[in-house]
C-alpha positions as CSV (number, residue, x, y, z in Angstrom):
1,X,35.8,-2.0,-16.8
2,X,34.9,-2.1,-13.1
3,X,36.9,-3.1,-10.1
4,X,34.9,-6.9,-10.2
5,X,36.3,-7.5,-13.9
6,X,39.8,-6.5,-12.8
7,X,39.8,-9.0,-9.8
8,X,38.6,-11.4,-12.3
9,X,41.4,-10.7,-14.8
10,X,43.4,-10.9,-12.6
11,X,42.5,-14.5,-11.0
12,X,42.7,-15.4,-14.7
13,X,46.3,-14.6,-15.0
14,X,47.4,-16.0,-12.0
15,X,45.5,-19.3,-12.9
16,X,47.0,-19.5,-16.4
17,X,50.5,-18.8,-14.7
18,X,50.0,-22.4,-12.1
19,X,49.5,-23.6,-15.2
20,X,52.4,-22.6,-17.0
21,X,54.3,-23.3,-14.0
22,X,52.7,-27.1,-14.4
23,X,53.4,-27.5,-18.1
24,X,57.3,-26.3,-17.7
25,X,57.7,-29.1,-14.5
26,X,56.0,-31.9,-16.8
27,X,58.1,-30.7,-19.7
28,X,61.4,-30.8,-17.3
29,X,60.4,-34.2,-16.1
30,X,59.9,-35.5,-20.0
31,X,63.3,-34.4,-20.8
32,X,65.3,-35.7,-17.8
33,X,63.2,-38.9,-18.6
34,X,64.3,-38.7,-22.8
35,X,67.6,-38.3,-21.4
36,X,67.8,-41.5,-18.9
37,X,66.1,-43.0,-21.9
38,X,69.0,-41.9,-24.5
39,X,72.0,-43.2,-21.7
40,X,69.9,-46.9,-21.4
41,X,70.9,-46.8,-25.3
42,X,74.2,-45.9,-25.5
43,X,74.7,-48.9,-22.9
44,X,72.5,-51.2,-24.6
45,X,74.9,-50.2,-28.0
46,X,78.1,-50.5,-26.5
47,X,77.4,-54.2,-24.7
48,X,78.0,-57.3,-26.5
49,X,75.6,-59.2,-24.5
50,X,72.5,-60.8,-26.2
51,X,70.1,-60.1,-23.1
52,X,69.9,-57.8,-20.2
53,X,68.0,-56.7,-17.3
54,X,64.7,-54.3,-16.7
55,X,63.8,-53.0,-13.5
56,X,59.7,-53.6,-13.6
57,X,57.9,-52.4,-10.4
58,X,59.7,-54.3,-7.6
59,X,62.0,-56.9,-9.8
60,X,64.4,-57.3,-12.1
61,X,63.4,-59.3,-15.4
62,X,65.9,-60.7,-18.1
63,X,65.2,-59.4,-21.5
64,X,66.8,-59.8,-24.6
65,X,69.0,-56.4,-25.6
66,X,67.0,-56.1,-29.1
67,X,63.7,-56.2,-27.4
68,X,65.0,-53.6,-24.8
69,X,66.0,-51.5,-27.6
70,X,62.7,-51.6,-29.2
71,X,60.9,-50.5,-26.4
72,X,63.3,-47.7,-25.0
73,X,62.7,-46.5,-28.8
74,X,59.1,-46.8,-28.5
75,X,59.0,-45.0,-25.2
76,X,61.4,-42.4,-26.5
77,X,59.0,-41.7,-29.6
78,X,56.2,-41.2,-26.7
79,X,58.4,-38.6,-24.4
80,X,58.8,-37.0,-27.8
81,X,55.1,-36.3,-28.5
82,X,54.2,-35.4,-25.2
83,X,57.1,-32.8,-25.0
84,X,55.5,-30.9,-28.6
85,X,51.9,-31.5,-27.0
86,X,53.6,-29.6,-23.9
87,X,55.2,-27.1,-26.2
88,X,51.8,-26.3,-27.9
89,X,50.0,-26.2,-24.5
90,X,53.2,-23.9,-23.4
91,X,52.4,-21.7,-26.4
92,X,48.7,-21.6,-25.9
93,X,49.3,-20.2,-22.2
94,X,51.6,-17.6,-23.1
95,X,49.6,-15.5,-26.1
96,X,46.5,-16.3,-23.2
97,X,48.9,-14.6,-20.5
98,X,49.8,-11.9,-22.9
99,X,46.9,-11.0,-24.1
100,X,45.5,-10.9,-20.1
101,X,48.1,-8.7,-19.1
102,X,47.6,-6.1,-22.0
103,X,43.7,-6.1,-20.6
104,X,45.0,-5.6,-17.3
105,X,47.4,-2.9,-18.3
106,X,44.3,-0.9,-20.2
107,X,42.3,-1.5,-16.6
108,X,45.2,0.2,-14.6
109,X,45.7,3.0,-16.8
């Protein structure tokens, strides 16, 4: 392997590590959101109130607490998929990033 294929490889692996960098961020972000998500319930569980309010955009908008629980469910299910997309996407990068730096350990050597 010539000194061009190494420069490539290398580019390679430090492309593929941005974007594990990026996947690990988004999946951060998913969590701290499944968590604000998992708190709204626990409130919307312990109140006795029969409606509540949703901060949409700019306002606040009454809703009723069953509908609220619906969708914080909905959007919970949502985080939930996207994290094991993440995760597969996660694992995808890494045997790529493995499998780069054993090419570039047989060019160095």
């Amino acid at each position: 392997m010539n000194e061009d294929e190494a420069k490539e490889l290398l580019g390679q692996l430090q492309n593929l590590q941005q974007q594990m960098q990026s996947v690990v961020f988004q999946k951060e972000s998913l969590k701290l959101h499944d968590m604000e998500i998992h708190k709204a319930q626990e409130e919307l569980n312990k109140t006795n109130e029969t409606s509540a309010f949703k901060i949409t955009g700019q306002i606040m908008v009454s809703k009723s607490v069953e509908e609220l629980k619906k969708e914080l469910t909905e959007t919970s299910e949502d985080v939930h998929l996207n994290l094991k997309s993440l995760e597969k996407t996660e694992e995808r990068i890494n045997n790529k990033l493995k499998e780069l730096q054993t090419k570039l350990k047989d060019v160095m050597a």
